[in-house]
C-alpha positions as CSV (number, residue, x, y, z in Angstrom):
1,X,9.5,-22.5,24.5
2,X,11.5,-23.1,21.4
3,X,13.7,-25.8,20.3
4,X,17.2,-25.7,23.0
5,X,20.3,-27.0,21.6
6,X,20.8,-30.1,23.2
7,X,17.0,-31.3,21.6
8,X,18.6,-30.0,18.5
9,X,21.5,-32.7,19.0
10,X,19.2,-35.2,19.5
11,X,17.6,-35.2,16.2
12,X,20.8,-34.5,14.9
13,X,21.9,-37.6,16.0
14,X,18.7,-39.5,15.0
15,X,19.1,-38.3,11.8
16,X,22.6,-39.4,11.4
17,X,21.9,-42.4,12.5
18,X,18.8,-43.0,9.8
19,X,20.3,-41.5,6.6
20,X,24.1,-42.0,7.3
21,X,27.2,-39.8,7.2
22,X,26.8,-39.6,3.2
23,X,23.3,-38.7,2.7
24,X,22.7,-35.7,5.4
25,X,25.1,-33.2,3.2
26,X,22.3,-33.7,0.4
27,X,19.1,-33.9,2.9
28,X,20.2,-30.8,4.7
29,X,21.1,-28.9,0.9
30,X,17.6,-30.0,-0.4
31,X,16.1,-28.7,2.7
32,X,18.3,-25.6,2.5
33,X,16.8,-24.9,-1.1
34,X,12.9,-25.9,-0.4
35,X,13.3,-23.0,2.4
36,X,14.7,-20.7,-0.1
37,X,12.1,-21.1,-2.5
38,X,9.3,-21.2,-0.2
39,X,10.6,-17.7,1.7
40,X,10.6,-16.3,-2.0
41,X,7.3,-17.5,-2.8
42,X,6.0,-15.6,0.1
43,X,7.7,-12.7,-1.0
44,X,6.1,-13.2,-3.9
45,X,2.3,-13.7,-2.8
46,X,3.4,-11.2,-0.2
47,X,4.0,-8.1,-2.9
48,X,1.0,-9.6,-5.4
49,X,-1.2,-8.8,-2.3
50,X,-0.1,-5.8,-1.5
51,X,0.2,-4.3,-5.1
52,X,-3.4,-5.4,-5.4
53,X,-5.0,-3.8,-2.7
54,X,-3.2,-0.6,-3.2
55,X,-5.7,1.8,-5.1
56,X,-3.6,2.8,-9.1
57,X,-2.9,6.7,-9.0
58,X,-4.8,8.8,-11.1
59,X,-2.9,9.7,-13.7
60,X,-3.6,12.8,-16.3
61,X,-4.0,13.0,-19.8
62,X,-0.6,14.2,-20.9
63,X,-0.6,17.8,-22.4
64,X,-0.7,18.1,-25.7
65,X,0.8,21.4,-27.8
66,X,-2.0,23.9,-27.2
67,X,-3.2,21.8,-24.7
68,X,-2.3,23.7,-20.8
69,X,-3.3,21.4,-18.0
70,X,-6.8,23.3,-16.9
71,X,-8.0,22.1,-20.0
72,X,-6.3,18.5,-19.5
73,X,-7.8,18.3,-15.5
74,X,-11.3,19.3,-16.6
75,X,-11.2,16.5,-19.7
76,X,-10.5,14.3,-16.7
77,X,-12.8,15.5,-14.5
78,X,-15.8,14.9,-16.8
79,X,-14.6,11.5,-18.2
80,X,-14.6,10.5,-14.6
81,X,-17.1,8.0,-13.5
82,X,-20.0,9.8,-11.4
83,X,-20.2,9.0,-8.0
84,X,-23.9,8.9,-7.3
């Protein structure tokens, strides 16, 4: 299916003749940048969605001087939630 070229040139030509030699340059821009937009707006919603069902990384407590990271994993171990 799909739109073939010479349907194409028919509502080129329909269009031409409704809106005039002057005014298509302008539709077709304004068309141009409402596709933009609306492509970028998915993108948008698109990364928003995905950002939000992707699960944060655990991150650790940075290490502190006389801190080594044993003692930095098992502070985040028990300020974990439990899972019971």
């Amino acid at each position: 299916m799909g739109i073939h070229w010479t349907e194409l040139m028919v509502v080129a030509f329909v269009a031409l003749l409704i809106f005039g030699p002057k005014r298509l340059p302008e539709i077709g821009g304004a068309v141009g940048r409402t596709y933009r937009e609306f492509r970028k707006s998915l993108g948008e919603i698109s990364e928003l969605a995905t950002n939000d069902l992707t699960p944060p990384e655990r991150q650790l407590p940075a290490a502190t001087p006389g801190r080594d990271a044993e003692t930095a994993d098992r502070t985040m171990r028990d300020s974990a939630p439990s899972r019971t």
